[in-house]
Structure formats: C-alpha cells, structure tokens
C-alpha positions, -999 to 999 in steps of 0.1 A, spaced: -873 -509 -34 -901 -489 -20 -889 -455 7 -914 -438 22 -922 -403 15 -902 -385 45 -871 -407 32 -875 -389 -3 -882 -356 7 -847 -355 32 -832 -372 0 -807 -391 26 -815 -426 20 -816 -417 -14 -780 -406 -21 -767 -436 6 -787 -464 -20 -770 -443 -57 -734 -448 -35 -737 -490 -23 -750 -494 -58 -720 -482 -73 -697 -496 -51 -718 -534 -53 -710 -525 -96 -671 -517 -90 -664 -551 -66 -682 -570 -92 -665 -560 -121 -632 -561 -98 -638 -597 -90 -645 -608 -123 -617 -588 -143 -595 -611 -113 -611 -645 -116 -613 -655 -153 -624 -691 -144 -658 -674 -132 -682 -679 -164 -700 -654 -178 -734 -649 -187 -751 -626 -213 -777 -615 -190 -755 -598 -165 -764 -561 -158 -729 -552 -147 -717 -516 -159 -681 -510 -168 -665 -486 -140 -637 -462 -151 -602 -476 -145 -582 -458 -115 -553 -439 -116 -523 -455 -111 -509 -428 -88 -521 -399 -66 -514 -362 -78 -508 -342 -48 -505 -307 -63 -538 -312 -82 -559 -325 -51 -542 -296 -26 -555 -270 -59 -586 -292 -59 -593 -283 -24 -573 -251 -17 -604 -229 -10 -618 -256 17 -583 -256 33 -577 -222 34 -617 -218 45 -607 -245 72 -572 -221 81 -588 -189 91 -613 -202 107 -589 -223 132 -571 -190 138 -603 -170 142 -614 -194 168 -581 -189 185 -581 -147 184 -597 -128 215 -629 -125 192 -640 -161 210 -624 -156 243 -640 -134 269 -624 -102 286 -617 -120 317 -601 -147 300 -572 -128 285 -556 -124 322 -526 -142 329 -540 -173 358 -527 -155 392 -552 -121 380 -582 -140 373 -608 -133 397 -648 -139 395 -661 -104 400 -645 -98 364 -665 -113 343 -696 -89 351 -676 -57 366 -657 -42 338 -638 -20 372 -624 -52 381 -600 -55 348 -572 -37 335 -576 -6 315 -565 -20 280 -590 -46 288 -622 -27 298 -633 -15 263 -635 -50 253 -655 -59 283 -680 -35 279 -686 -45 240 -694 -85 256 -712 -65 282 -737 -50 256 -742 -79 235 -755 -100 266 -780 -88 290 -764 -80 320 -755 -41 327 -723 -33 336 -721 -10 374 -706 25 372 -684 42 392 -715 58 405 -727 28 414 -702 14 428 -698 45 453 -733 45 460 -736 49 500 -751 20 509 -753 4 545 -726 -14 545 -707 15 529 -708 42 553 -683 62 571 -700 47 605 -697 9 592 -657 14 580 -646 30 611 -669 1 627 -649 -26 604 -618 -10 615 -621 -12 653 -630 -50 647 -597 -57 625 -574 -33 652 -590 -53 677 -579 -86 663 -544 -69 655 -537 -64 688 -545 -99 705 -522 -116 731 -501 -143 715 -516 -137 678 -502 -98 668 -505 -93 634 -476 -82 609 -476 -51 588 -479 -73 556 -508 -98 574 -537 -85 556 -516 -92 517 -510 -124 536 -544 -130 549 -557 -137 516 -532 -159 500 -521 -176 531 -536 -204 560 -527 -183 586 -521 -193 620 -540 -180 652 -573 -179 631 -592 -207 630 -592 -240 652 -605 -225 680 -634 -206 694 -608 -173 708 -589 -174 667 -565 -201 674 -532 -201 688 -507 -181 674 -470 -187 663 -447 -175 683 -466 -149 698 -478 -139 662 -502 -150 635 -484 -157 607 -488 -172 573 -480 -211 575 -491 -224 536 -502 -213 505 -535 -221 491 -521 -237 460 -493 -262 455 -458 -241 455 -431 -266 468 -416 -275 435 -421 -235 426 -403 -228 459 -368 -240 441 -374 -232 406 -381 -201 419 -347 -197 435 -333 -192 403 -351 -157 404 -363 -144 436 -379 -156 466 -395 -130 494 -404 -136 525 -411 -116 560 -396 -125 588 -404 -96 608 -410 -119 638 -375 -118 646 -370 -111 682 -344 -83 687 -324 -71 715 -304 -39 720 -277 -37 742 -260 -4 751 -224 10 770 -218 48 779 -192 61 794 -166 85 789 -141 76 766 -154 52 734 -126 26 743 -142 23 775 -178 15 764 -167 -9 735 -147 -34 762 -172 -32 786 -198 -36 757 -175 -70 743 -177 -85 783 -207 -81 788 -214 -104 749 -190 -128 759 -205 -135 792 -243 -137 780 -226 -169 760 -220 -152 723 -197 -175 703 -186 -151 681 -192 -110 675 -177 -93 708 -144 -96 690 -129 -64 673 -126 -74 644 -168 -68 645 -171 -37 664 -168 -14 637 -203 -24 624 -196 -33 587 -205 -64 592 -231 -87 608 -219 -120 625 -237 -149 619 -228 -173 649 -251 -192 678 -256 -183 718 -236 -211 735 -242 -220 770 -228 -196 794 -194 -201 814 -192 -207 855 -174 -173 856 -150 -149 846 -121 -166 849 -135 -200 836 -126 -194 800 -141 -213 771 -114 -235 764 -110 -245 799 -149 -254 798 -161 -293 798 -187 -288 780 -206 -258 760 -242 -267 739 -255 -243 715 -287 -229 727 -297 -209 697 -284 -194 662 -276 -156 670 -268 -130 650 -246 -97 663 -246 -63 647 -224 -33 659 -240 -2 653 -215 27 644 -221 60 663 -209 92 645 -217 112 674 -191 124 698 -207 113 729 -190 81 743 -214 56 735 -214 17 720 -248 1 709 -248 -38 698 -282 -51 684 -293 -89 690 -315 -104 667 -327 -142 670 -356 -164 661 -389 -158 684 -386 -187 699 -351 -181 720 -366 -148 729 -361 -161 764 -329 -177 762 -319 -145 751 -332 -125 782 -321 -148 807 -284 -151 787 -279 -111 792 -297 -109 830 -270 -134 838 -242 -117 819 -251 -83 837 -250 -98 876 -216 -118 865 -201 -88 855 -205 -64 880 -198 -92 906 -166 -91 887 -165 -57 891 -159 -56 924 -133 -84 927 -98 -76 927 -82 -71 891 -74 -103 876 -70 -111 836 -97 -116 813 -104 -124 777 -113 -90 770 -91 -65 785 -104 -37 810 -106 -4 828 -125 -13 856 -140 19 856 -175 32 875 -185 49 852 -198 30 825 -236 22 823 -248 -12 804 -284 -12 800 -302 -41 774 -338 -39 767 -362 -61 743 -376 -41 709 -410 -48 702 -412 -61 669 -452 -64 667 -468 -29 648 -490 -14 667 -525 -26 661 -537 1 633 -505 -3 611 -512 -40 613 -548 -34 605 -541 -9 573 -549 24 593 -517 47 593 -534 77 597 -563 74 619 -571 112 613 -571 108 574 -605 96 570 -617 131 584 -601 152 563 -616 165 530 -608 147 499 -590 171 478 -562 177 505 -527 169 496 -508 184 529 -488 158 549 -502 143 576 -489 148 610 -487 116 626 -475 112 665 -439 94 659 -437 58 674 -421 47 705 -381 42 710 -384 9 722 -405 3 686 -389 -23 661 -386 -24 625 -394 -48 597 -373 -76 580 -380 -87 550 -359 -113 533 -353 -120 495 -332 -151 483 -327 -157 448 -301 -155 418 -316 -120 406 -325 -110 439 -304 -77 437 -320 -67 402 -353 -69 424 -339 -46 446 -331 -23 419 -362 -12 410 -376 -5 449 -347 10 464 -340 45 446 -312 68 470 -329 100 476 -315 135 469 -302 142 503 -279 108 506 -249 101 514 -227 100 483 -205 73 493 -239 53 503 -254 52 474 -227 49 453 -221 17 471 -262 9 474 -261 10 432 -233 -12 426 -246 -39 452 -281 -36 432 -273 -39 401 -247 -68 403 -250 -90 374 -237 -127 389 -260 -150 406 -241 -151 436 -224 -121 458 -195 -107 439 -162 -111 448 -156 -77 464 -186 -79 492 -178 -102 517 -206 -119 529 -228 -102 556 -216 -71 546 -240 -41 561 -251 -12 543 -270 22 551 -287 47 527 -318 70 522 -339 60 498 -374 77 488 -405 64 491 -412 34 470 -446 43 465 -438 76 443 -416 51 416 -446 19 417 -450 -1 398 -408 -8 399 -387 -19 372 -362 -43 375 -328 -44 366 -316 -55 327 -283 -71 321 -273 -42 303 -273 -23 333 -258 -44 357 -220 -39 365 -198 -60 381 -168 -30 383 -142 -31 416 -153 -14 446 -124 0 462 -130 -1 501 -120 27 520 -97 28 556 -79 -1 551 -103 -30 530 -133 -20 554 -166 -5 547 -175 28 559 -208 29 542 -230 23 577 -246 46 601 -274 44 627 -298 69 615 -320 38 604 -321 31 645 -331 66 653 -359 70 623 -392 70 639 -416 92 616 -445 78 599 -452 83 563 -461 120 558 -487 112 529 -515 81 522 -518 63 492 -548 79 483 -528 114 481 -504 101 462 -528 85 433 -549 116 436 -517 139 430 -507 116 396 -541 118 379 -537 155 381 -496 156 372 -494 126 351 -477 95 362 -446 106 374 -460 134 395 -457 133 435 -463 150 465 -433 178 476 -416 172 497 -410 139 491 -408 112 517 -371 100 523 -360 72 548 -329 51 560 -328 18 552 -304 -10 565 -296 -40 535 -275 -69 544 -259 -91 517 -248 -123 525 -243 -156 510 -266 -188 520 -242 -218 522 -254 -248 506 -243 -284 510 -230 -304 485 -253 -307 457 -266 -274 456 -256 -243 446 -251 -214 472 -278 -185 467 -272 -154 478 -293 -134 503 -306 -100 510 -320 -85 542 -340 -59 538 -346 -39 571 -377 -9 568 -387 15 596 -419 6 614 -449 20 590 -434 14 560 -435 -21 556 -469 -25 536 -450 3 510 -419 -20 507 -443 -52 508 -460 -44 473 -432 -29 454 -413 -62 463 -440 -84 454 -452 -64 424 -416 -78 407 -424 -114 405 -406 -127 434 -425 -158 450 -437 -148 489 -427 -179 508 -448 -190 541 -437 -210 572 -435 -244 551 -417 -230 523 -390 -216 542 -387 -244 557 -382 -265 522 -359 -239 512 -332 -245 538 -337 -284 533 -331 -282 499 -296 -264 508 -291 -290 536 -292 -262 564 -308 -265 594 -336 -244 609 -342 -234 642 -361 -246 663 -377 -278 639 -339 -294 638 -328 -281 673 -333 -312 696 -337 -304 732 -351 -268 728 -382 -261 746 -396 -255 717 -386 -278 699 -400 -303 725 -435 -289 726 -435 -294 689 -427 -327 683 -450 -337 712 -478 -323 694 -468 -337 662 -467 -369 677 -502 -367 693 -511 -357 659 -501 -385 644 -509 -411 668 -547 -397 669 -543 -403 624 -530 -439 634 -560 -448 657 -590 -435 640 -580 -457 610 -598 -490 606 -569 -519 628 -574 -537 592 -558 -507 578 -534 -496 598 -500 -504 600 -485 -530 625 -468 -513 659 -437 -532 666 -423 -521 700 -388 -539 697 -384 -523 665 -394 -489 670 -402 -477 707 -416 -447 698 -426 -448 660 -445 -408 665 -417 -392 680 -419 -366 709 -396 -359 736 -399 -396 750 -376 -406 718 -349 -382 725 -352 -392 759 -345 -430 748 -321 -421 725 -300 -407 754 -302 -432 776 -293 -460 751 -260 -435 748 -252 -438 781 -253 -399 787 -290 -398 804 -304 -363 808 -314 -335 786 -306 -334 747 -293 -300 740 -271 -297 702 -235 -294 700 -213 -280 673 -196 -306 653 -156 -297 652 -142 -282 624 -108 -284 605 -88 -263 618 -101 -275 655 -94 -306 647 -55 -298 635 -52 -273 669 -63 -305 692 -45 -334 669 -14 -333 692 -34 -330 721 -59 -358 721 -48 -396 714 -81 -399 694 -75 -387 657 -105 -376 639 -110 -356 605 -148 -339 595 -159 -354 559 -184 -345 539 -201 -379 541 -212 -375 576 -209 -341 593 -206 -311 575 -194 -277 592 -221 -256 604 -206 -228 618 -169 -209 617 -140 -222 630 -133 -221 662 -171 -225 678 -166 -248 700 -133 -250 720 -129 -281 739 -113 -311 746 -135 -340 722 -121 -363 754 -135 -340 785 -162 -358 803 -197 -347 799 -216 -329 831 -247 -346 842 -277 -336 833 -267 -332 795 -271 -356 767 -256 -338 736 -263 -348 701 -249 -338 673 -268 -320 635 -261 -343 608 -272 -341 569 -282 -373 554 -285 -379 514 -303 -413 502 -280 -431 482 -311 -443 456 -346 -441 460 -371 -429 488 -368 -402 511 -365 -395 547 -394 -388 570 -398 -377 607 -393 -391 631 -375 -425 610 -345 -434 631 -306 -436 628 -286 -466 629 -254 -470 631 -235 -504 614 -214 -520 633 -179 -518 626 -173 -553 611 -195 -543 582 -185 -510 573 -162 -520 544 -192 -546 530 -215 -511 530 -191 -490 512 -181 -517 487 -219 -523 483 -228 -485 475 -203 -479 452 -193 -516 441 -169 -520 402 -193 -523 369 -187 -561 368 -204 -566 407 -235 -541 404 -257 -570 401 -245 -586 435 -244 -555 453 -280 -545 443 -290 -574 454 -272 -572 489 -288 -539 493 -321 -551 492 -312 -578 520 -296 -554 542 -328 -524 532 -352 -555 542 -333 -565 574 -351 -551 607 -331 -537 633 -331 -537 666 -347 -506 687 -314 -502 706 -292 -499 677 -308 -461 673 -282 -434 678 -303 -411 664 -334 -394 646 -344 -373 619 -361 -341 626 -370 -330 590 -368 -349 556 -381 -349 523 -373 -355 484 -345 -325 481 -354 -312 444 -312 -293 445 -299 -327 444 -329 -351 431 -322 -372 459 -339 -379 495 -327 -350 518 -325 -353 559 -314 -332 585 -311 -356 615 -295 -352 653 -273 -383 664 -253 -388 695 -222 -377 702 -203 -406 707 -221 -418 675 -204 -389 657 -172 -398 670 -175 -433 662 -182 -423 628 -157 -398 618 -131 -429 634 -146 -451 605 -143 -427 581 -106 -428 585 -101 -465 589 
C-alpha cells in the first residue's frame, strides 16, 4: 500500500493501518478456532494472537493507571479553585455588578488583592483612588449641587412625593410616577412608589416568609385627633364621642384608651345621630380598614391624643368621617342632656381639634440631602450638625417586617441606648430576641411598645440574633396584666440626625471599627407586634411595625435590609396577603372609589390586549355568558341589579359567632359562619344588626369571601361567582368528596358540570384578586358576593 510522504512524516495513518491489521489477524484466527468445518490451507499467513484473560483485574489496571487518574484528579479540582475563576466571579449573584471586573474599588476588600494580580497579567490598568477623585466636569461641587436641585425637584412633585427609602428603591424597583408619561407618570396614591421587582420574586415572596420579609409602607395616611380640658376624664369621653361618631367600629372603648395596644378594626358608615345607636341602625357598610392608637400622656396637663392611621386611599373618607363627627357633636352639645353610649360631662370647656400628618419627607430627605449645609463644611470636621427641626404637623416612617425570624432581625438594629427606660428595654430585649416563629404567648397581639434606641448607623453592619440567645422567659405585666412600657416621646421627637454618614466612617478609620462620634445620637422608637391571621391552610406569621422619626428612615432602611430580609413592592404585598387568604384594601374592597377607578382601568387595559390581537386569535365574546368578561364598575353594577338591591356596592362584614348566638332567638332565620364559605374578618361584635332589617336605597352590599379550588387551576379577575341551585347542592358535595369505590363517577361528573356554561344571570358574584396560593398548593381567591347570596349559602350549609 503506497502513503504519501505527509502521511509518513505525521506517522497517523501509519499506527491506524499496524492496529486494523491486527485486529483483521485476531477475527480470523477467532473465526477459524470457532468453525472447524472451514478447511485449511498451508499458505495461509495468519499469525497466532495471544489468548485473553479470562477475567479482568481491577486492582492491577487502577495501579496500571494510578498516575493518569490522580493526574486527571487534581487537575479537575484545580480547574474548580479560584485560580480559574476571575475576582468578580467569586461574589455571591445579588453583588455582582459590571464595573467589577475592571475597577478593583468596586469589590470587597478580601477580594481586591486578587483582582489586582488578574489586573496585571492582562492589559488593562486598574483606576486609583486618585483617579477616581479626579475633578472632572461632571464631578464638581457646581454639577452635584446642580444634580441635587434636579432630584429635590422631582421629590417634591404633586401626586408623585418620593419616600425616604425611594432612591434604595429606585434602582431595584419599576417605580410608579416615572415613566409613561411626558410630566413622570402618575403617581400612587399621591406617591411614587415601588410597584415590581426587576427579577422574578413571587415564589421568593413565601419562601421567604419563613425568614423575613420588609417592606415600607410609609404611605400610610395618619390622623391625629386631640381633647383638652381640665380634668383627664373629661378629655378621654369627649375624645371616645367624638371616635364613635366619625363611624369607628372598634377603639373608643376603654378597654383601649390606655394606649398599650393598637386596635385593628374598619371605619363603618356613620349613624343618623346621637341617639341612633348602632344596633338600632338598618344598615352600616364598612368604608375602610382602620387602625386606632391611644397615645399615653405622662404629663399633668389634661390632655387625650388618639392617632388614626389608614391606607392612602381612604385618606378622605377619613376627613370627611371626623368633619362630620365634630358638627354632630357639638350640635349634641347644645341639646338637652339625654343618654348616650359614652357617658358625659357636657362641659365647655373641652377643645377637640383633628388635623392630617403629612407623611411625605420633605423633598431633600427624600432626595438623600439631610444636611444641606454639610457639603460646605471642611472635611475633617466631626462636630454635629445643627439642622432646623421639622414641622409638628411632620409624620414619621413605617416600615413593616413579616417573617418567622423577624424579631431576630430586629435584634441586631434596634440597640436601647444608655439613657432608656429600664422597664423599656427590658421589655424591647425579650420581644427581640424571642425564639418561636410566632408571638409568644405572653404578648398579646398588637401590643405597643416605646424605647430609645441609638443610632443604627454607629452598630452597621447588624448581627442577628442566634438561637442561643433567644429566650422565651415570662414577662410579668405590670398594673394589673397591662403594659406600661409606652410613652409619646416618639410623637414629640423632631431632631434630625446630628452627624452624616460621612462623619461617622471618617471617625472609625481613625478609632477602629467600633469607634463613634460623642455624643451619640439616641431616638424613640414606637414597635408593634402583632400576629397576621391566616386562613386555613396557612400558617399565621407574625408581624412587626417598625415606626422611625422623620430623617431617619434611610438609617433604619439599610440596617434592615443589610440582614437578608426580602424588600417587598406593591405586587408582593399583595401575594403576601393572598397567600394568607386576607384581603387588601382597596384591590378587594368593591364599591370604593378607588377601587372603582381601578378596575375600570384594568378593564380598559384588558379590552385594548383583546382587540389589538388578530379576531383569528382571540377568544370568542359571549354576551349571555359573561356581560362583562373585563370587569369595571359596569359588573358590580350588574351584579347588583340581578340581586335585586340596585345602587351602590359598598362591603359589609360577614357575622360572626357569637353574633350569630346573640340574634339566634331573635331572628326566625338560623344561620352559622363555616369555614367553607365565609370566614371572620374582623372581631366580634362589628356589625350589630338585624340580618332581617331591610336595606336603604341606594346601597347594594356584598359580602368578602375566600375561595379555595377544589383541584386544579386557579382563579383570575374578574371570573364570576355562581351560585348552585339548591336542588343540586347534595350531588356537589357528594361529587367533591365522593367514597373510594365512586371516585371514578364523580370525576367524571365534575368534568360535565366544569364543562357546563352558565347563564350570565346566575352571577352573585366576582373575584377581585386570585392566583395559584403557594401556603396551600391550591388556587386561591378573594371574591365579593351578594348578600342575600351569603345568606343563602350559610342556610345550605346547615341543611
């Protein structure tokens, strides 16, 4: 066989041609040692091939090859080391960032002598410190005071204030009231907050729940509502009127005034008058969820404050609810003495007064500039900065943080300074460092506490509590089982911080670490515990709300984020509390103005997503099905009119238990709350009526309901509510949970029924928000249905 001479110098071909003959050799003998028939002839060139071993030796191939493998080893783990990974790479996911790979100033200390080794071995030069400082255009004083005006300017906008926290926000977060629109965008609520994150977090939202999850709801609207006069029994009465005539269900009782507490109930449509109690009433819809702190006054002047606080979006109802409640009571006041729920000294000389706290910073907190004097003064100062104190009328933030280990977070930010109240943070410790997942047994739930703590800055980055530390010991209340751990110095705080960040880090690269400025900065806090009630399925979480002077919010922010807890946006919150099967307000609360103009736009949003898709592709509009397959107000309008009960939808309480056993001799019509269908929102004793008393006009009530899928799917707005008729309730129950023997049948008879279309007029109902519930692994709905459907139900639930 000839080769040319490129094959024979590589000495390939050669080598292949040596192998195929030997292995043409080995099947020849082979075949002939097998076939003895085959004849043989004495001019065949076959060579005899060695015979092969009957069995493999393991040990002695391994030792055979024990160099190669080992060779093979440490080059696998050498691959793996930091020797082939770059600098940047090293960084946990969240701490990546692009600038890293060629600015060594970017990574973490332990990380930079490594980066400037790949550094020198490649050709690009890595930028000083010098360089990085280098004055440049962009760089000087003139352009940062320039960039300043232009973010306080967009602070400070109509409709779209910014938070303390919106510039960690702005850069994680789609915000609202930025884009869209030439002017930034509408706002939310009259701010511009963070509605989603930029990368997928839903599932995260409840896995984180086992930890911590942190969220700012500094948008709260909050009202504060104060008595004088001369004697303290005076003010509180007149103060507990004057609650129970702007229309709050619970809270003006004294069983709340002392301020230990905060009262979680809902602002209920107010009463014709004075001596129209609520009992009495035919009918009282719950306008908003509202919450009612007593704040305890250890001065001796005769004076009784009450502070308000409610979503944004029943600011107004709010406002209107207390103008109301001030003209009906001093009408009442000059009326001839007649009994009232809450006795009185119809005395003149007690002031009520109510004003509005402006919860939006002003626009250079919200825009990062504290001290707008601090750029002018020379570096190496380190005396406190005397800041003009903020107004009285100024509000405070609210950060909340939900989570099993949510008070271990809390242990490593809030520290009780040296001039605190014993008793305080005494109490403040054995709150933070409980060890259970829910509230202990000893604090009640929305129990209120009150301590100075020191600046969370001088003790960053914080350190959370360890199981070791954590105590679950009995707190023995004082006066009686109640609290006295409260004050209102937190109300009355109104300095800024007295030293910058930059004076701070200056003062530790001198001192070491754990050096500060002195005096150190101390400030009350205000930290609610309470317990978030799940439906069942879910487990109940338990709740913290943080409340932090106005300035000291970004401080707060990043020691609380710094621990790992997951920041949750608009849409997060909102899985949150559908994954507990509670609603939110004002996405579930039909009727609300708000409420109204939302679901309008969603539906124009989703009607302009059916139309610009190709009629081949879209899917087919059946009006006797579904009138209004996008929602809007026109449903709930329909809804209410197919009830009989035209007018507008507004949300009543369901009845609870102990309502029902206090009107079971009264009313002919026997009902009992289950689980299945309505679950209690709210304490007992919210509404107090007659279930019989005719409806006003003008009022079509419906009624908050959760839904659970019984298999597969989930629950989307707006999908509508039918209710079975009576006939075929038994057939329903026996067909969800049929004996082992019929499963067959009754699967199949579920698919009929699931396949059966349904009239439009056999709607009693809507859902308002629904998804796949992750607590449960089940299809989750919170959905508003008549009230005469709710009756009708709770009557088939005990036939």
């Amino acid at each position: 066989m000839m080769m040319s001479q490129h094959a024979k110098h590589r000495g390939l071909p050669t080598c292949c041609d040596e192998m195929a003959k030997r292995v043409a050799e080995a099947d020849a003998a082979a075949a002939l040692a097998t076939d003895p028939k085959r004849p043989r002839t004495e001019t065949s060139t076959i060579c005899p091939v060695e015979s092969v071993p009957p069995r493999l030796d393991l040990d002695e191939l391994l030792a055979a090859r024990k160099s190669e493998i080992l060779a093979l080893q440490r080059a696998m783990a050498h691959a793996r080391s930091s020797a082939h990974t770059r600098a940047w790479q090293l960084l946990p996911r969240h701490l990546r960032r692009r600038a890293a790979s060629h600015n060594p100033l970017r990574l973490p200390r332990r990380l930079r002598g490594k980066a400037h080794a790949e550094l020198r071995a490649s050709n690009t030069h890595a930028k000083t410190r010098s360089d990085m400082r280098r004055r440049a255009p962009e760089r000087t004083l003139r352009a940062y005071v320039r960039r300043r005006a232009v973010l306080q300017a967009r602070a400070g906008r109509s409709g779209r204030r910014w938070l303390e926290t919106h510039l960690w926000h702005a850069k994680r977060f789609r915000m609202s009231g930025e884009k869209g629109t030439r002017d930034g965008g509408a706002g939310h609520w009259g701010f511009c907050l963070a509605e989603t994150p930029f990368q997928k977090s839903f599932r995260t939202t409840w896995r984180k729940s086992a930890y911590a999850l942190l969220h700012d709801a500094s948008y709260t609207a909050a009202f504060s509502v104060r008595a004088h006069a001369r004697r303290v029994s005076d003010a509180t009465t007149r103060l507990q009127l004057l609650l129970y005539l702007a229309g709050a269900a619970h809270g003006w009782e004294d069983s709340w005034t002392s301020g230990a507490r905060l009262c979680e109930t809902a602002l209920l449509d107010r009463p014709q008058g004075l001596r129209k109690t609520r009992a009495s009433s035919a009918f009282l819809p719950a306008l908003a969820p509202l919450k009612v702190l007593w704040i305890p006054r250890t001065e001796r002047r005769a004076r009784r404050e009450c502070l308000l606080l409610v979503h944004p979006a029943a600011a107004w109802d709010v406002q209107q609810a207390l103008t109301h409640a001030l003209d009906a009571l001093h009408a009442e006041q000059r009326r001839p003495r007649h009994v009232c729920v809450v006795p009185q000294r119809w005395t003149k000389h007690v002031a009520l007064s109510a004003q509005a706290l402006d919860m939006a910073p002003p626009a250079s907190i919200a825009a990062g500039v504290l001290h707008p004097d601090a750029t002018h003064r020379p570096p190496a100062s380190l005396e406190p900065i005397q800041a003009p104190p903020f107004a009285a009328t100024s509000g405070f933030n609210v950060f909340e943080l939900v989570g099993d280990r949510a008070a271990h977070v809390l242990h490593g930010v809030l520290h009780p300074a040296a001039d605190a109240d014993r008793g305080q943070a005494h109490m403040l410790k054995r709150v933070v460092q409980c060890s259970t997942a829910s509230l202990p047994p000893w604090l009640p739930s929305g129990t209120v506490l009150s301590c100075r703590v020191e600046d969370p800055r001088l003790h960053f980055p914080p350190t959370n509590a360890s199981p070791s530390e954590a105590s679950d010991a009995h707190v023995v209340w004082e006066q009686d089982g109640q609290p006295t751990h409260t004050n209102a110095a937190f109300f009355e705080h109104r300095a800024r911080p007295s030293y910058t960040q930059a004076q701070i880090d200056r003062r530790r690269a001198v001192g070491g670490h754990t050096a500060a400025p002195t005096p150190l900065d101390a400030l009350p806090i205000v930290l609610i515990a309470r317990t978030l009630e799940a439906a069942p399925g879910a487990r109940d979480l338990a709740a913290y709300t943080l409340l932090v002077p106005r300035g000291w919010g970004a401080a707060f922010w990043m020691s609380l984020v710094h621990t790992g807890a997951l920041v949750l946006g608009q849409a997060q919150y909102r899985t949150l509390h559908l994954n507990l099967g509670r609603a939110q307000f004002p996405h579930d609360w039909v009727g609300h103005p708000s409420h109204m103009v939302a679901s309008e736009a969603e539906a124009q949003r989703q009607r302009a997503a059916w139309e610009a898709r190709p009629p081949a592709k879209r899917v087919p509009l059946e009006p006797n099905v579904c009138a209004h397959p996008f929602g809007g107000a026109a449903l709930w309008t329909t809804l209410a009119e197919q009830a009989h009960t035209p007018g507008t939808p507004v949300i009543v309480p369901a009845l609870s238990n102990s309502h029902v056993r206090e009107r079971a001799a009264e009313a002919p019509l026997r009902m009992r709350p289950t689980q299945l269908w309505a679950r209690r929102q709210y304490e007992d004793g919210l509404l107090r009526r007659n279930p019989l008393s005719p409806v006003p006009a003008g009022q079509a009530p419906f009624v908050l309901v959760l839904l659970t899928a019984c298999g597969r799917g989930a629950f989307v707005a707006p999908a509508t509510v039918h209710l079975p008729p009576a006939a075929s309730v038994p057939q329903w129950r026996h067909a969800l949970c049929p004996p082992t023997s019929q499963r067959d049948e009754a699967h199949k008879q579920l698919q009929v029924w699931e396949h059966t279309t349904l009239p439009a007029h056999t709607a009693v109902g809507a859902v308002t928000s629904g998804d796949y519930a992750l607590a449960t692994g089940h299809g989750r709905a919170v959905a508003a249905i008549t009230w005469d459907a709710w009756l009708e139900l709770e009557c088939l639930s005990n036939a």
